[in-house]
C-alpha positions as MATLAB code, in Angstrom:
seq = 'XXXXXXXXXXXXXXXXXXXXXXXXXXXXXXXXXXXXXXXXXXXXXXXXXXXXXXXXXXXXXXXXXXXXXXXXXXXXXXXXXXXXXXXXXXXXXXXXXXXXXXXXXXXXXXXXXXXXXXXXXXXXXXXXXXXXXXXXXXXXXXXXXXXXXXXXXXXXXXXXXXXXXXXXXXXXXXXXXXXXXXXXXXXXXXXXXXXXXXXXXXXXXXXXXXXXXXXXXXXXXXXXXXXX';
ca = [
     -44.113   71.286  165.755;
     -42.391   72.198  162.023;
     -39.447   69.681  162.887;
     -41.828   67.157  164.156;
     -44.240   67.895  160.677;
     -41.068   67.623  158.536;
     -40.073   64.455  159.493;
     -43.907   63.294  159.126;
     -43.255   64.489  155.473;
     -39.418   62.896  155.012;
     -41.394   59.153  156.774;
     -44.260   59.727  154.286;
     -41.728   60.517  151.296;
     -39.797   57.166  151.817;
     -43.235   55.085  152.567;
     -44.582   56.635  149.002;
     -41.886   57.082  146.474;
     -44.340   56.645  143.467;
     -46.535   59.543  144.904;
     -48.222   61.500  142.496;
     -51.575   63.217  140.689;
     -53.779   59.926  140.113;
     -55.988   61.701  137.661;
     -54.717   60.736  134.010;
     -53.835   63.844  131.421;
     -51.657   64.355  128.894;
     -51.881   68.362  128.669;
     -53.193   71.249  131.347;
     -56.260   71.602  129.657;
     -56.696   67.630  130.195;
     -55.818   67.884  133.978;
     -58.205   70.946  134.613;
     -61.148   69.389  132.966;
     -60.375   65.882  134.969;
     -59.698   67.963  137.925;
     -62.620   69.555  137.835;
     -64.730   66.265  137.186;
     -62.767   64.608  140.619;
     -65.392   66.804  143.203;
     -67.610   64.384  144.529;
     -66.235   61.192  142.741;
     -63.230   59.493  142.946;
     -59.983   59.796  140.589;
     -60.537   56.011  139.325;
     -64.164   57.052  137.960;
     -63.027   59.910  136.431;
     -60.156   57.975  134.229;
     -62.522   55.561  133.226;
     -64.468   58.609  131.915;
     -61.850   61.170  130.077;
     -60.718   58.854  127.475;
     -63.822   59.264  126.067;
     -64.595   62.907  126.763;
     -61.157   64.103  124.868;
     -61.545   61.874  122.216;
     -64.547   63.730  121.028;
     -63.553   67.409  122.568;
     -60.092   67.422  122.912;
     -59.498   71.237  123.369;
     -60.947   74.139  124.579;
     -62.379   75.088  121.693;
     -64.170   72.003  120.631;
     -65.443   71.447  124.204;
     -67.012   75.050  123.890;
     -68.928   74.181  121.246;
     -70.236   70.663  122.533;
     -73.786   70.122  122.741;
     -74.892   69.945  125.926;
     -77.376   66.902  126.222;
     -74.482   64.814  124.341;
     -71.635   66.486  127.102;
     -74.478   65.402  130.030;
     -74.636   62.306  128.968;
     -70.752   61.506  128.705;
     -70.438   63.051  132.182;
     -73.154   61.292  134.242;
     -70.523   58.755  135.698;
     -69.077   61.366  137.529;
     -72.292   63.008  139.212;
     -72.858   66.147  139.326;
     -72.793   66.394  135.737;
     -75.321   69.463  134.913;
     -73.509   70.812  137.133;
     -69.931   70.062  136.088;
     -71.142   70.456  132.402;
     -71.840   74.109  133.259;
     -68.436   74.244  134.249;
     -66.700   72.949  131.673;
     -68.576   74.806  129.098;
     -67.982   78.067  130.764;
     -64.219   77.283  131.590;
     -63.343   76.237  128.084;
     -65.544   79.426  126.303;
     -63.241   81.437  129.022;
     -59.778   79.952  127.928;
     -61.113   80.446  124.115;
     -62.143   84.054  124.651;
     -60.168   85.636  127.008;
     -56.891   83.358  127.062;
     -56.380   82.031  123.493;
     -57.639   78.729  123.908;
     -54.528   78.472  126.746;
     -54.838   77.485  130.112;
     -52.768   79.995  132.093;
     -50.077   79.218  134.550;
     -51.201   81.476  137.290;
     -53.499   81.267  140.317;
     -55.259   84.225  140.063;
     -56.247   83.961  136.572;
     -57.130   80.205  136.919;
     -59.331   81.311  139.582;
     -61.470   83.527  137.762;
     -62.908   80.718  135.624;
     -65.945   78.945  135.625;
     -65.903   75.528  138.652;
     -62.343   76.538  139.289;
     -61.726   76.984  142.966;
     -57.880   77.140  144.666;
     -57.773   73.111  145.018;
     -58.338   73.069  141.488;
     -55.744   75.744  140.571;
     -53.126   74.184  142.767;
     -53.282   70.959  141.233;
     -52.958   72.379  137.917;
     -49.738   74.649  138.251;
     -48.339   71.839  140.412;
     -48.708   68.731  138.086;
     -49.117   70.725  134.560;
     -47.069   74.263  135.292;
     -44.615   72.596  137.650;
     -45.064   75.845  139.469;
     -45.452   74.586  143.814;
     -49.322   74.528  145.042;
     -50.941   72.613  148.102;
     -53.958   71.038  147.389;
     -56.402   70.722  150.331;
     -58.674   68.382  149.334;
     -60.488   66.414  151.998;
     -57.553   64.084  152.531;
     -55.293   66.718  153.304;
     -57.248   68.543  155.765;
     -58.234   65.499  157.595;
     -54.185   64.445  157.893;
     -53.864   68.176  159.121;
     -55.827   67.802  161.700;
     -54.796   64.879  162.700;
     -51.278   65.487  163.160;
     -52.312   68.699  164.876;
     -50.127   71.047  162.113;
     -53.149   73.563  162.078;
     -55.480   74.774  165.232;
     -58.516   73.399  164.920;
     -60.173   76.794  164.326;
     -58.234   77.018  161.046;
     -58.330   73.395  160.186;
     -61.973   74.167  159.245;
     -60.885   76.528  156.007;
     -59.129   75.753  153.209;
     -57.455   78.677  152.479;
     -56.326   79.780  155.829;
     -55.343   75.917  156.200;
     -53.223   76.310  152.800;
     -51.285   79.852  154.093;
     -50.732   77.944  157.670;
     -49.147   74.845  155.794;
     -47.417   76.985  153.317;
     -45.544   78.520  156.306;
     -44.043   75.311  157.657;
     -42.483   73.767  154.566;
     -39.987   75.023  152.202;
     -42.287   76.068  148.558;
     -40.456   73.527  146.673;
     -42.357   70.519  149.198;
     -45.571   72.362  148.476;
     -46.884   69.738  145.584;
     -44.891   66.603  147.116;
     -46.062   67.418  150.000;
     -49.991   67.470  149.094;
     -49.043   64.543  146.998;
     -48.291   62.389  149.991;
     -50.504   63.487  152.130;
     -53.256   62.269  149.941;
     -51.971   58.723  148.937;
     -51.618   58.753  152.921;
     -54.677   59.557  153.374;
     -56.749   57.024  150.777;
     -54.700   54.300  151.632;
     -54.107   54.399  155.811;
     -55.541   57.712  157.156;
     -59.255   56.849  156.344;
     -61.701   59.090  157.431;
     -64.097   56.772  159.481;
     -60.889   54.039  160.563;
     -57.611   54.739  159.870;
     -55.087   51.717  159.901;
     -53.434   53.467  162.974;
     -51.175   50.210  163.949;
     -49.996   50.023  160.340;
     -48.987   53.672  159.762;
     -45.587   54.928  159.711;
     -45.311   58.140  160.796;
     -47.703   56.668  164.170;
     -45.045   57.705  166.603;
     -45.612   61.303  165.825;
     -49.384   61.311  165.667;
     -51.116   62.451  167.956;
     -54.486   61.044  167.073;
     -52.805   57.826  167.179;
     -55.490   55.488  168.465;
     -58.219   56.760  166.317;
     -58.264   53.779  164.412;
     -57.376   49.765  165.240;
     -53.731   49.716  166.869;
     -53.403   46.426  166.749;
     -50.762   45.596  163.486;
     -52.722   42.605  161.955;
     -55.912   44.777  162.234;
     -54.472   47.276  160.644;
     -52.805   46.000  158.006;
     -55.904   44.579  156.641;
     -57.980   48.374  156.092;
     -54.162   49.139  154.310;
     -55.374   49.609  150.291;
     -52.576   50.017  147.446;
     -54.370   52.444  145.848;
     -56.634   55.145  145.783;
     -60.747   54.472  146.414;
     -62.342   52.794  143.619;
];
């Protein structure tokens, strides 16, 4: 199964060379804020969104300090957004009081602040920190599953799901690795009918089938990017 998985990842590297974080930021407080605006929305929404958001609180310390009802109302696109402005004015009072106004460049301090989970804190050290994570999102655990790389008893938690994975592929794949599996996933893997007759690792899926088989039917649920 880990030789069969690796080449899965080696097919998926070549089919996605441009594979990366889709969620635009310019510094690691930037990608934790966006990253914590991406639950329940998709990465597209949230671009459209933190242009405006940094332009008014651009750090830490100004975004502590943001009223709320004007911080609602900038983050109602998203959804969620009493709920992710709780976060983000808890995580960015946290950074300003107990970190310097830094984010930090370990998991279990990134952990320990307010709508930060390990998904969260993965993407973060991987994309910002450079430092190897494996995000499993909903993408990733789906592809999982699917390729039959985690039992399905384990498949069902993240974090046992991110130790299982972590023990198949070298560290340095860890962020690549999550990478690809998500652009897989948004753009062939879909959840409800994957474009099984246009995918390229097919040969070694076994839940090959799911989805159309037939190429021309396939090709047409293929997207080029990520969901709107």
């Amino acid at each position: 199964m880990v030789r069969r998985a690796r080449k899965v990842h080696r097919v998926l590297a070549e089919t996605y060379p441009d594979a990366g974080c889709e969620l635009d930021f310019t510094t690691p407080f930037e990608l934790l804020v966006a990253t914590v605006l991406s639950a329940q929305t998709t990465d597209r929404r949230v671009n459209a969104v933190t242009p405006g958001l940094f332009a008014r609180w651009p750090d830490p310390s100004a975004m502590a300090s943001a009223p709320r009802a004007e911080l609602e109302q900038v983050l109602r696109p998203t959804g969620f957004f009493r709920a992710k402005t709780d976060s983000l004015l808890g995580l960015s009072a946290a950074l300003v009081e107990r970190h310097d106004g830094q984010v930090p460049g370990r998991l279990d301090e990134l952990v320990t602040l307010p709508g930060v989970g390990r998904k969260t804190a993965n993407v973060v050290l991987g994309n910002a920190f450079d430092v190897p994570g494996l995000t499993v999102d909903t993408h990733f655990a789906r592809l999982v599953r699917r390729f039959e790389w985690v039992p399905p008893e384990i498949a069902k938690d993240a974090v046992k799901t991110e130790h299982a994975i972590a023990a198949i592929f070298p560290r340095s794949d860890w962020t690549m690795l999550s990478h690809r599996l998500i652009w897989h996933g948004r753009r062939r893997c879909h959840a409800k009918k994957p474009a099984c007759g246009a995918c390229p690792v097919a040969r070694w899926c076994p839940a090959f089938g799911t989805g159309p088989t037939d190429p021309v039917e396939a090709e047409s649920l293929v997207t080029t990017q990520g969901p709107a």
